[in-house]
N, C-alpha and C positions, 0 to 999 in steps of 0.2 A: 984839544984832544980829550982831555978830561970829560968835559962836557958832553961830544959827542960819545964817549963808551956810555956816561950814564945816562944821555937819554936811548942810546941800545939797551944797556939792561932794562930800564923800565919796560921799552917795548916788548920784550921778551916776555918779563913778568907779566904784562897783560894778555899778549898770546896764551903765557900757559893759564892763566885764568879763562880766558874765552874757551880754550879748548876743553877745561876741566868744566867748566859748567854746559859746555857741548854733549860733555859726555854722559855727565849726568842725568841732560835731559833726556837722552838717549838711553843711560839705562834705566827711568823711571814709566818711560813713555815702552820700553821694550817687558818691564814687569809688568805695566798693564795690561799690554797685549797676551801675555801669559794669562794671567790670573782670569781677564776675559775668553783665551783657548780654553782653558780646565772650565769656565764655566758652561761654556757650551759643553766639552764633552760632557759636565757632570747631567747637565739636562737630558742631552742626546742619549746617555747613558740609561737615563732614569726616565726619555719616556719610552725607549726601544726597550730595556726590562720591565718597565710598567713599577719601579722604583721611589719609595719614598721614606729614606731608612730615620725613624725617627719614632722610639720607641713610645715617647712620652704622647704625643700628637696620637698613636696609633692609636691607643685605648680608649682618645674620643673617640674616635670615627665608630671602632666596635660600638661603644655604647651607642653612638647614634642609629648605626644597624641594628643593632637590639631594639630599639625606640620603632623602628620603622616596622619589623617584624612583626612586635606586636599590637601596633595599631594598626597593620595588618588584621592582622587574626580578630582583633574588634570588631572591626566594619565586616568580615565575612561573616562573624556572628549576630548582627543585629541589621545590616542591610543588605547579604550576600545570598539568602535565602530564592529568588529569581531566580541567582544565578547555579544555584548548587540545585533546583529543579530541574535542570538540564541533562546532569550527571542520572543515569541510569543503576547505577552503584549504589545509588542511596535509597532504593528502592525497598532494600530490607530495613531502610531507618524508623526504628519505633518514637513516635511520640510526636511525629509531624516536625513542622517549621521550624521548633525549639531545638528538636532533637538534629536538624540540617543545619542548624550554629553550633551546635556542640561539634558535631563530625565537621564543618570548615577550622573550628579552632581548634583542633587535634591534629589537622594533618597541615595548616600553617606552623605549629609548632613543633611537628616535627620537623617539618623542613630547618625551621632554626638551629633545633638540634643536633641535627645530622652536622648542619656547617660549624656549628662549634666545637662540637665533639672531633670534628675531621683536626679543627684548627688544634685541640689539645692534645690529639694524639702526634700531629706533626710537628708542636713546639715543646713538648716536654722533654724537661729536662737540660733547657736551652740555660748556657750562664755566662757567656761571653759575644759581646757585642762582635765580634769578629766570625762568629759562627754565622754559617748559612742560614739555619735555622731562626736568626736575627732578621735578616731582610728579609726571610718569607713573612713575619708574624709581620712588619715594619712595612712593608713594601707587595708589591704585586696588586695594586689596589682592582685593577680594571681586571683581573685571572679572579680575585677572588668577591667581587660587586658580579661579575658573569656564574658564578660558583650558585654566592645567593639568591639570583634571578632562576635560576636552574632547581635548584634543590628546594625552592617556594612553593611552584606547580606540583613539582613532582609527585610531593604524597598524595594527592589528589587523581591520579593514577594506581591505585595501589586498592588491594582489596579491603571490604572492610575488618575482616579477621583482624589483618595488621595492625589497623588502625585500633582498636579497639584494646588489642593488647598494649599499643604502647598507653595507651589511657589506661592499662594497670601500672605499668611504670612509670608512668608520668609521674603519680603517687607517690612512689618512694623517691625520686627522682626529686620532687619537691621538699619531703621530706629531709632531703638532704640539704638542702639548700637552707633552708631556716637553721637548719645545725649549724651549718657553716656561719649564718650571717648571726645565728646567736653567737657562737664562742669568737668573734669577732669585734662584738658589739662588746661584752666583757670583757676582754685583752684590751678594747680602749678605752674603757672607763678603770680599768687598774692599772696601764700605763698611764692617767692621767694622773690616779691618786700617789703614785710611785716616783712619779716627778716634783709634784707637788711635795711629798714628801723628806725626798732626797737633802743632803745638806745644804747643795746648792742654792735649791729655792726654796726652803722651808720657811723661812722667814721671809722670804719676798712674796710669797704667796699665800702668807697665813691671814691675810684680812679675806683674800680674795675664795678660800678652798670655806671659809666662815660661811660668808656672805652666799656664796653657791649653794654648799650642803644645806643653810637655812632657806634656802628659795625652791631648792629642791623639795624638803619634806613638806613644806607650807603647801607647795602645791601639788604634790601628790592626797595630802590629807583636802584639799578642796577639790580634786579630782573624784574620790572615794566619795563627800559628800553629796556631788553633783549628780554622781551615776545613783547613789539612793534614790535620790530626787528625781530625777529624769528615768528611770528605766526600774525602780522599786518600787512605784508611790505607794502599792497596799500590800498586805500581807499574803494576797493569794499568790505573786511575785516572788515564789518560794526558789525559781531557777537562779536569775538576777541577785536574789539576797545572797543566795549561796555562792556565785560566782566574786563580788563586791566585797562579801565579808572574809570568802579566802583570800581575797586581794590584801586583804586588810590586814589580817592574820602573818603574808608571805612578808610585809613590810615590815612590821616589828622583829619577825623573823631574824631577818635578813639584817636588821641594824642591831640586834643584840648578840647575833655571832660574830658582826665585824667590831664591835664595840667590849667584846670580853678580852680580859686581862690578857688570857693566853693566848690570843688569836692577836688584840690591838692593831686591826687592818685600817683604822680611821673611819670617819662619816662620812666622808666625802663620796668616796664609790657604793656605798649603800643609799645613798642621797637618790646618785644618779640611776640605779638601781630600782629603788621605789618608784621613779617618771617613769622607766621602761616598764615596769610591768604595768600599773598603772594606765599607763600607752595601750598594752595588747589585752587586757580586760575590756578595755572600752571599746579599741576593733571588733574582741570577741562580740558583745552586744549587741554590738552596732548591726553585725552579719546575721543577728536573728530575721528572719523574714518577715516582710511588712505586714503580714498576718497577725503578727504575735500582738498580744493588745497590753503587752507590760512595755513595750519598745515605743513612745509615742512618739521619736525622732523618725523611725522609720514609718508610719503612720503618712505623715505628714511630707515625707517626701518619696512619696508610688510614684508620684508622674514624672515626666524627661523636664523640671523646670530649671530656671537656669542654676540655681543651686546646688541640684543634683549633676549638673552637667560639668559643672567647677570641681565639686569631688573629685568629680568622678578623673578631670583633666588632673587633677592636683594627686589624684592615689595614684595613676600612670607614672608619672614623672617621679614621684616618691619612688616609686620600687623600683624605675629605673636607672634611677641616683643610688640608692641602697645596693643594687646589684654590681655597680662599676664601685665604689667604693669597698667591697667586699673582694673582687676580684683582683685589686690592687694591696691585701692584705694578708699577700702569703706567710709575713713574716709571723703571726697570730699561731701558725702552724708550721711549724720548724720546730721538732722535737731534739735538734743538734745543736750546739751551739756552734753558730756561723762566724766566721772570720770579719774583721771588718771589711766591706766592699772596697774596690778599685775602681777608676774610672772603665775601666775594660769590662766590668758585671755589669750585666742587665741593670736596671732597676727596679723591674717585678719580676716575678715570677711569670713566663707564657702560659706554661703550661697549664698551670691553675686559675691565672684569669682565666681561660678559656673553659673551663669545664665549672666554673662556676655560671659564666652563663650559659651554660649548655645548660648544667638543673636550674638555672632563672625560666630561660625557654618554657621548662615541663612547669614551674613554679607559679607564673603568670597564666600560664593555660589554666590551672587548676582554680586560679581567683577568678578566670573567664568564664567557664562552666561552676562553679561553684563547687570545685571536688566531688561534683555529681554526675555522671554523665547521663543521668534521667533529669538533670534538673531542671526547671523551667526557670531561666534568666531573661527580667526585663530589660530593657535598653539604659545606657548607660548606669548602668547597677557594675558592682567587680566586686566580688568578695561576699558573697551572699547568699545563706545557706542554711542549716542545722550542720552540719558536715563542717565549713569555713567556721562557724562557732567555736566549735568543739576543737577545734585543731588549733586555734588559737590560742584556748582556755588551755591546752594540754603545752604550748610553747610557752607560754606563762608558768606555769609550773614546772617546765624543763627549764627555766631560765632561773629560777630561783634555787632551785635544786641545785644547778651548775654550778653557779657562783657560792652557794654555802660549801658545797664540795670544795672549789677551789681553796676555800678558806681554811676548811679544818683539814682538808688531804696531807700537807707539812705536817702537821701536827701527829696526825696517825703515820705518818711514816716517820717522824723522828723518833716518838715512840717506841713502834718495831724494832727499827734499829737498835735502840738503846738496851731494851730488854733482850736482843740478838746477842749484844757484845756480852752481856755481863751473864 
């Protein structure tokens, strides 16, 4: 009897085992089938709303739309002329062929504008992933790729009055834009030197901020001697000398007010400092016109060869990296001090990416025509000008300017204060 209860219990215990791993399978195999229902609806979902909430991913695509826009606006300028002899409107166009690339890359660019400018006026302000205002900037891909196809043509309908005036705002438009991507450019070279500095890494990074800021002046000072060389070679080169030597002038500048007692900003961000300007003396130059007979870089490359055609792909892609990096840098411009984020806040700002490439839009236009809109631009040339010179040569000196301001501003305002209180 014995026997037979326990081999009953056993049998029992193995039923309830059999049933328990029944069930299990059951409720493994019944969460798959869930997890597989939500997946469907989330698709169904996202492709009946045209859906893709994913703020980080978004900011490619823009940039990639920006990309396309304006290689866009190239090819209407340099093989589009066929097609803009069509257009009866362009009849009043002074200056021929040249002058029907100028008028297709104004009103390609406007069309950009208008859709970015729409995008920053419908997501500003936006700071919670839960807001509507999140999935439209994230999502609607196919309402707003039909938006860009639409608002491309468009201006090319449009009088040329129109046109004409936004190519005076394009101007400042651009001008804005260089502001923006200057005091950007120095909030990350004095957050770098500020981290560097900090207690945390100051010692972990004190071979490394060495080794930088010495690589940094070395080659800004072989910078300054190159453009002597190449763009000064004789003294009649009196534009060039004077361009080079204020170069020259803004770099000791610039590291003898970061480097005084009462300032003691370090070397490191005047280093980095010295390369950018540096940088935009040598664009400046470079945009004198192949005319000029002190520029013998520009001399040498008048025709479409492949070298010029490499630039020319490699200056595109540069300003369309600079642009998305810029619009991803609201934080540069937050005069409040912000809380620390949540998972539930954005991670950029919408509203300001978008209206940073809205002035890229006008800002790329401006290096398409050459800030001229009499100008005569050859093929694959960007940036090319007396006008593109000069705007350079003045953002080079707004950029030194800025950054000594930054440095002594503290100082004249503690100052005040001090002789306020007492």
């Amino acid at each position: 009897m014995a026997i037979q209860e326990g081999d009953s219990e056993r049998e029992k215990k193995r039923g309830n085992e059999k049933w328990g791993e029944e069930v299990k399978v059951v409720v493994v195999v019944s969460e798959r089938m869930e997890e597989e229902g939500e997946c469907r609806e989330r698709k169904n979902s996202a492709i009946n709303r045209f859906e893709f909430c994913n703020p980080r991913i978004a900011r490619y695509v823009y940039g990639f739309m920006f990309l396309l826009m304006n290689v866009l606006a190239w090819i209407v300028r340099d093989y589009g002329h066929a097609f803009l002899d069509e257009f009866k409107r362009f009849e009043e166009c002074e200056g021929g062929r040249y002058c029907l690339g100028t008028e297709g890359v104004l009103r390609v660019s406007l069309g950009g504008f208008i859709f970015f400018f729409v995008m920053f006026v419908s997501t500003v302000g936006t700071s919670k992933l839960s807001e509507r205002r999140n999935t439209w900037h994230s999502g609607w891909w196919l309402v707003k790729t039909g938006a860009a196809f639409v608002l491309t043509p468009l201006p090319f309908l449009l009088p040329n009055v129109l046109i004409r005036a936004y190519g005076t705002v394009a101007h400042f438009g651009a001008g804005v834009f260089l502001l923006i991507q200057l005091i950007s450019v120095i909030s990350l070279f004095t957050w770098i030197n500020d981290c560097c500095r900090s207690e945390k890494y100051v010692d972990k990074c004190r071979f490394q901020v060495v080794s930088i800021s010495a690589a940094a002046y070395i080659f800004s000072m072989l910078g300054i001697v190159l453009m002597y060389v190449w763009y000064a070679p004789k003294l009649s080169c009196s534009l060039n000398i004077f361009f080079i030597t204020g170069t020259l002038v803004l770099l000791h500048l610039m590291a003898w007010t970061s480097l005084h007692v009462t300032v003691n900003a370090g070397y490191l961000t005047p280093g980095l400092m010295g390369l950018y300007v540096v940088f935009l003396c040598w664009c400046a130059i470079r945009s004198e016109p192949p005319t000029e007979s002190c520029n013998k870089k520009a001399e040498a490359t008048t025709s479409a060869d492949w070298l010029s055609i490499i630039s020319f792909i490699m200056a595109v892609i540069a300003i369309v990296i600079a642009t998305f990096s810029t619009g991803i840098d609201s934080k540069s411009f937050q005069f409040k001090k912000v809380k620390a984020k949540s998972e539930a806040d954005v991670p950029y700002g919408y509203g300001f990416f978008h209206f940073v490439f809205a002035t890229g839009a006008m800002y790329f236009c401006m290096l398409l025509i050459g800030w001229n809109v009499h100008h005569t631009m050859q093929k694959w040339t960007i940036d090319v000008g007396w006008t593109s010179t000069w705007v350079r040569i003045l953002n080079e000196w707004l950029a030194a300017c800025v950054y000594i301001w930054m440095l002594i501003a503290p100082l004249i305002w503690k100052n005040n204060q001090s002789s306020g209180t007492t």
